[in-house]
C-alpha positions, -999 to 999 in steps of 0.1 A, spaced: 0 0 0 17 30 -13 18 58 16 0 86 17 -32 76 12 -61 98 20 -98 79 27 -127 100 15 -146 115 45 -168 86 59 -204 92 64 -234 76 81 -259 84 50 -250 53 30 -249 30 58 -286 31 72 -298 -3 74 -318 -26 103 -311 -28 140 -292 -47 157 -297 -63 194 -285 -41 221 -277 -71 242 -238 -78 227 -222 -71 257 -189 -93 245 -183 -71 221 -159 -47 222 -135 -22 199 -105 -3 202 -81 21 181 -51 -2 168 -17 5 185 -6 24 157 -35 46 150 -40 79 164 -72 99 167 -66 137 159 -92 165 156 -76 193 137 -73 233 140 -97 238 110 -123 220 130 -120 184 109 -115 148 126 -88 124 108 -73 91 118 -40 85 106 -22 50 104 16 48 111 18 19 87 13 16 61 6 54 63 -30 66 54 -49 87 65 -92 89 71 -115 124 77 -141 114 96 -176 129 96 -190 148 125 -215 122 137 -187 99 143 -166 117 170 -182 106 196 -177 72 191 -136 81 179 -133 103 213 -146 70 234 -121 49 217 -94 76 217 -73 55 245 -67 28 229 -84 5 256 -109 -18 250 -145 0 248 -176 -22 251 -198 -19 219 -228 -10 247 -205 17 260 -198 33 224 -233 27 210 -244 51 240 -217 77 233 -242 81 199 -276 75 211 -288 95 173 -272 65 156 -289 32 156 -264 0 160 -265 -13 128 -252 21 119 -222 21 139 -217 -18 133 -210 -10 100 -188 18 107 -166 -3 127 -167 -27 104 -156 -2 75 -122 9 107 -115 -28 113 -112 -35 74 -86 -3 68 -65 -12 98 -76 13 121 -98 -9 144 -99 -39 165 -126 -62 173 -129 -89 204 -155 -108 209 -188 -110 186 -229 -103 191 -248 -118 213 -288 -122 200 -317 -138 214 -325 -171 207 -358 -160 187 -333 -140 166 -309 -165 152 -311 -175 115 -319 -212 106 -289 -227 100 -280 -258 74 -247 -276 80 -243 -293 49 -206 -317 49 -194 -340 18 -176 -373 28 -164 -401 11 -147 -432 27 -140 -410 61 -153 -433 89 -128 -417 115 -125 -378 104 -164 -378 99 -174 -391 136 -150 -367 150 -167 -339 127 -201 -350 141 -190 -347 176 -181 -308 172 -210 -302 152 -236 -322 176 -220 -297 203 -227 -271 185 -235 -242 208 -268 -229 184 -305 -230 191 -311 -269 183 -345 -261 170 -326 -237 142 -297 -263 135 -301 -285 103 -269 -308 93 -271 -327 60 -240 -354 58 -236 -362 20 -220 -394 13 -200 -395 -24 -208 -432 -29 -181 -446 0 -168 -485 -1 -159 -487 35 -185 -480 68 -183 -440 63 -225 -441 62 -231 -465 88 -207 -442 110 -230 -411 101 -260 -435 105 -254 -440 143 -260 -397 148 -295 -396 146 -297 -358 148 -280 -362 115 -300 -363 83 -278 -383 56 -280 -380 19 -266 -412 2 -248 -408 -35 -249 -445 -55 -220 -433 -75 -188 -408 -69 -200 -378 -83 -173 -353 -64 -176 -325 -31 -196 -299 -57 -221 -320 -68 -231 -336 -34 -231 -296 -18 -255 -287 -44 -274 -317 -40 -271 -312 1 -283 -276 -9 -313 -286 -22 -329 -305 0 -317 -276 27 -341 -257 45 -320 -230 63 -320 -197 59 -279 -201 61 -259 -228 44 -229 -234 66 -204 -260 43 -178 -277 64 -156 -300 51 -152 -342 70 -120 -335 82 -127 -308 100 -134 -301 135 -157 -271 142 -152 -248 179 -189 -250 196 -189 -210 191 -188 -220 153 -219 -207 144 -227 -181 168 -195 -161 161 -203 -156 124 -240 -158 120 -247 -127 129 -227 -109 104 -257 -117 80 -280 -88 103 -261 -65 79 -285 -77 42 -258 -66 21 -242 -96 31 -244 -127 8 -216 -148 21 -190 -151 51 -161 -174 53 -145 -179 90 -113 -188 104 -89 -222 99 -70 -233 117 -46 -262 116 -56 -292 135 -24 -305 150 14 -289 158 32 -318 168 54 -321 130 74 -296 117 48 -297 89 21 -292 112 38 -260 121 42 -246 87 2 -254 82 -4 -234 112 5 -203 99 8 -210 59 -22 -234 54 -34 -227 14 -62 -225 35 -59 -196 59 -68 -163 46 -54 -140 75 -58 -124 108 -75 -92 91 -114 -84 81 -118 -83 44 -147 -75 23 -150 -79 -10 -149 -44 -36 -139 -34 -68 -101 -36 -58 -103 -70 -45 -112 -87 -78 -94 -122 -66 -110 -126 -32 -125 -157 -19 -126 -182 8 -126 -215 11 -155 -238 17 -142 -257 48 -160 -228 66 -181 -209 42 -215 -195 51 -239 -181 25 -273 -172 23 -293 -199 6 -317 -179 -13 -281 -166 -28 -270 -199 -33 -298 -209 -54 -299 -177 -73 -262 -186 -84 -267 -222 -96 -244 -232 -62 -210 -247 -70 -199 -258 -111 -197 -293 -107 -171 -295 -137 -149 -282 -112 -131 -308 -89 -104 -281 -74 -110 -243 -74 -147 -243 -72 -149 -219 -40 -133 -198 -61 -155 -199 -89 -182 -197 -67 -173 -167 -47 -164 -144 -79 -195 -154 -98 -210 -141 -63 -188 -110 -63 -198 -103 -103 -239 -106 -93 -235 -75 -69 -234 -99 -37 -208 -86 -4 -189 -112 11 -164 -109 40 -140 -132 57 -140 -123 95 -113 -144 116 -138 -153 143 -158 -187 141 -130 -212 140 -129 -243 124 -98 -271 127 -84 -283 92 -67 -318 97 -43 -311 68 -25 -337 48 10 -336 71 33 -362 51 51 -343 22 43 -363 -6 -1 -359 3 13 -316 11 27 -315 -22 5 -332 -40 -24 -311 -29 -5 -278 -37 -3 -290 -71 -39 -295 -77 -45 -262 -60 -20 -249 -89 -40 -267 -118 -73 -243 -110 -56 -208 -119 -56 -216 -155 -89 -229 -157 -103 -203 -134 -85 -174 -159 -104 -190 -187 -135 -188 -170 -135 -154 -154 -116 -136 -182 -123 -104 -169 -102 -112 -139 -67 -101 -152 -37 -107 -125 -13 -73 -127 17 -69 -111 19 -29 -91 52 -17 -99 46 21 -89 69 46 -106 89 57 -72 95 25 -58 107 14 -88 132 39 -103 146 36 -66 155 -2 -69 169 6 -106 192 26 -93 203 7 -69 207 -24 -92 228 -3 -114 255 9 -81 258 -27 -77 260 -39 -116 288 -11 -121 299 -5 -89 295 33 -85 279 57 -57 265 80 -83 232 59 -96 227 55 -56 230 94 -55 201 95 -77 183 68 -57 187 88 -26 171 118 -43 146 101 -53 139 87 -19 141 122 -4 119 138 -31 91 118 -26 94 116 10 89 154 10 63 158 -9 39 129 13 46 151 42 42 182 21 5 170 14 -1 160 49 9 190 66 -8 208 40 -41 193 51 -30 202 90 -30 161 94 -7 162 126 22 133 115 63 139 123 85 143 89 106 109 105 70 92 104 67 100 70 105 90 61 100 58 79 67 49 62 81 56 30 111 35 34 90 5 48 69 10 14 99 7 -6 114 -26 14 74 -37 7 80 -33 -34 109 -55 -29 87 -81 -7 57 -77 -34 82 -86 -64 103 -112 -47 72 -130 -35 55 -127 -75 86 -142 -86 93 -173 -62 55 -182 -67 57 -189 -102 92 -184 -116 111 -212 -94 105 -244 -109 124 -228 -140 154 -221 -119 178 -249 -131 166 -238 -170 173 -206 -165 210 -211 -146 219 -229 -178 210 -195 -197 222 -170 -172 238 -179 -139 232 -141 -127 194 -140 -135 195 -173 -115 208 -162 -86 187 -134 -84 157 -154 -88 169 -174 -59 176 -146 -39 140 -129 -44 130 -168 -30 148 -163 4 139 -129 5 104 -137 -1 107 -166 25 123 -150 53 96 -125 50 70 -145 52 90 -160 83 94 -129 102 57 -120 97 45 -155 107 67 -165 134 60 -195 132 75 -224 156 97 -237 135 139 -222 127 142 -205 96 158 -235 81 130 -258 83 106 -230 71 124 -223 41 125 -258 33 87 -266 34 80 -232 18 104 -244 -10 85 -272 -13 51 -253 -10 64 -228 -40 80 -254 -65 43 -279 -64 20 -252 -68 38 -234 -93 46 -270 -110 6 -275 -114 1 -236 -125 29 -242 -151 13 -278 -165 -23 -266 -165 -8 -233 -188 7 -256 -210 -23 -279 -214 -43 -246 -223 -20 -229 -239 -31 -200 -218 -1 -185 -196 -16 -155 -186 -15 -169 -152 24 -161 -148 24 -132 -172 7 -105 -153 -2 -69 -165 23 -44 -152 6 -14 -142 20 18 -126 -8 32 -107 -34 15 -86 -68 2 -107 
């Protein structure tokens, strides 16, 4: 995210909407560490974010809530829905919402409705020759902390040759849907789907294992009716292999730690159905999931959604426990198939053009800087350092200029944390899907070699700082080799099958679409 960057003043207008229940006392908000609360001189309110640096005027019937929160403790939602009595809660819901999104806000806990008010709720999850992992999936979701009354799960069994349905059999709070042949997860979810009758389809997947707050964490995030869809949080199941710890934190399936929402800018967001909830009447509107699609079809689903007009967020509440394939050969093998969808999911959402943000600053800056090294001379670093300077001054030229209270060594240090980010951004783009190529291209050019394998452990080692996960940096980089080679491996031979490689040969752009 490029510095600098100035939200449009937020307003309460285009957020009316229904109530929501006063009684979420668990819920509470607070200003991130590093954001700051300022009203200004000229009688304006702005929050500003140290990193990456933005900035966000705020409209007058928000202060109140702002100047509860201004602390940076821990404020009840109670507490800062009566700081705005004019507002109604589903108002300020939404606001918050819009904070946590952009980085300025941070949620704990969730709402708390009546029982009267929950949603009827369809668990709907696909098995096939899963005796063990679907029993244990049945125990979490029989435990299931939701009005029982509102609670409908639908076990589909893909044709299995072992005991899987007699397992599923013995829950008799189950209702099972029997498949004669293997027909795949898409076509038993749509088939689950239909015979639903929930107002929410919650899809889990047999070998998962869901908390007993499952439900009641992410349910009512469909009170706001934009809504169409919600995934939830993943976590990995077990941390006792080195492998398990690199699926703790780098699962395929783990989408972050952060609220998203889907918009115009994020044209490739999704989440995966191992804990997806949707509204059904959405579901059916769409057609459900393209049964021609054995890997990817979340995907599909959730852009097709995005392309009808339909919100969806991911919220990392509502956890759900993945057991993830943890020998190496079942880790890789699954990477690869996840890397044979993004050429058939190009060719069916052609619109959806991957490009590659190389911004004109950032840029330059690094050429320079490749050219001291090439040569070895100070004077293109000169010009880097100009560069650097210039644009440093003229960010905090524009903030001071709208009386946005930030230090000049805030700025510098923003920028320069943007600039190591371009590096991140490109090195990362690179070891996804330029690695496998790497002994190729040593043949050709030993020098573009190394550099490709340097963007890798660069890449990798940021990705292990950011993570922390429990593992040495060693074994990290070793399973995110691994991670890199078989996903790009299946990209690469589902390109080559097409003959479509626009997959690895993005659209450079120079500004922000």
């Amino acid at each position: 995210m490029k510095p600098d960057v100035t939200d449009k003043l937020f307003s309460p207008i285009a957020i009316r909407g229904a109530e929501l229940p006063h009684n979420n006392l668990s819920l509470s908000f607070r200003l991130r560490p590093a954001a700051r609360y300022h009203c200004l001189p000229n009688g304006n309110s702005v929050l500003v974010l140290g990193f990456p640096l933005r900035t966000a005027f705020v409209h007058d019937d928000w202060r109140p809530l702002l100047s509860r929160m201004a602390d940076g403790r821990w404020v009840a939602f109670g507490a800062i829905c009566a700081a705005a009595p004019l507002l109604s809660t589903e108002e300020i819901q939404r606001f918050l919402n819009t904070l946590i999104r952009k980085g300025y806000v941070e949620q704990r806990g969730y709402p708390l409705l009546k029982e009267s008010d929950y949603p009827s709720v369809s668990v709907i999850v696909p098995v096939r020759n899963r005796p063990d992992e679907i029993k244990a999936c049945l125990e979490s979701l029989t435990s299931l902390d939701y009005p029982p009354e509102k609670l409908e799960i639908i076990v589909v069994d893909d044709a299995s040759t072992d005991d899987t349905a007699s397992v599923v059999e013995a829950f008799s709070e189950v209702r099972l849907l029997r498949m004669r042949r293997h027909r795949q997860a898409s076509y038993c979810r749509n088939r689950a789907a239909d015979i639903s009758k929930g107002e929410i389809l919650a899809f889990i997947d047999s070998d998962c294992l869901a908390d007993p707050t499952w439900l009641k964490e992410l349910v009512p995030a469909f009170l706001d009716t934009s809504l169409g869809a919600l995934g939830g949080w993943i976590d990995a199941a077990w941390e006792k292999k080195g492998l398990d710890r690199y699926e703790k934190v780098k699962s395929a399936l783990k989408i972050g730690s952060w609220f998203k929402r889907s918009n115009d800018r994020e044209r490739f967001f999704y989440v995966p159905t191992c804990n997806f909830l949707v509204r059904r009447s959405v579901f059916i509107d769409l057609g459900g999931f393209k049964e021609s699609l054995h890997v990817g079809e979340d995907v599909d689903f959730c852009w097709r959604m995005q392309d009808a007009g339909r919100a969806m967020e991911y919220r990392p509440l509502g956890r759900v426990a993945h057991k993830h394939r943890n020998n190496l050969v079942a880790f890789c093998s699954r990477r690869f198939e996840y890397g044979t969808s993004e050429p058939v999911l190009q060719r069916l959402h052609r619109a959806r053009v991957k490009t590659l943000y190389l911004p004109w600053t950032e840029s330059l800056f690094w050429f320079t800087v490749f050219l001291a090294l090439l040569f070895f001379s100070p004077w293109p670093m000169a010009l880097g350092a100009g560069i650097f300077f210039v644009d440093s001054h003229q960010k905090y030229a524009r903030l001071r200029k709208r009386q946005i209270p930030v230090a000049r060594i805030q700025v510098v240090t923003a920028v320069l944390r943007s600039y190591l980010s371009f590096v991140y951004h490109c090195s990362s783009f690179i070891s996804r899907y330029y690695l496998v190529g790497l002994p190729l291209v040593l043949l050709i050019s030993p020098l573009l070699a190394g550099t490709i394998a340097l963007m890798h452990l660069i890449a990798g080692a940021v990705e292990y700082r950011v993570k922390t996960p429990r593992l040495n940096l060693l074994s990290f980089l070793f399973f995110f080799t691994l991670e890199q080679i078989s996903y790009q491996s299946g990209v690469w031979w589902q390109c080559i099958r097409q003959l479509n490689f626009k997959p690895v040969l993005p659209r450079v752009v120079h500004k922000q679409i």
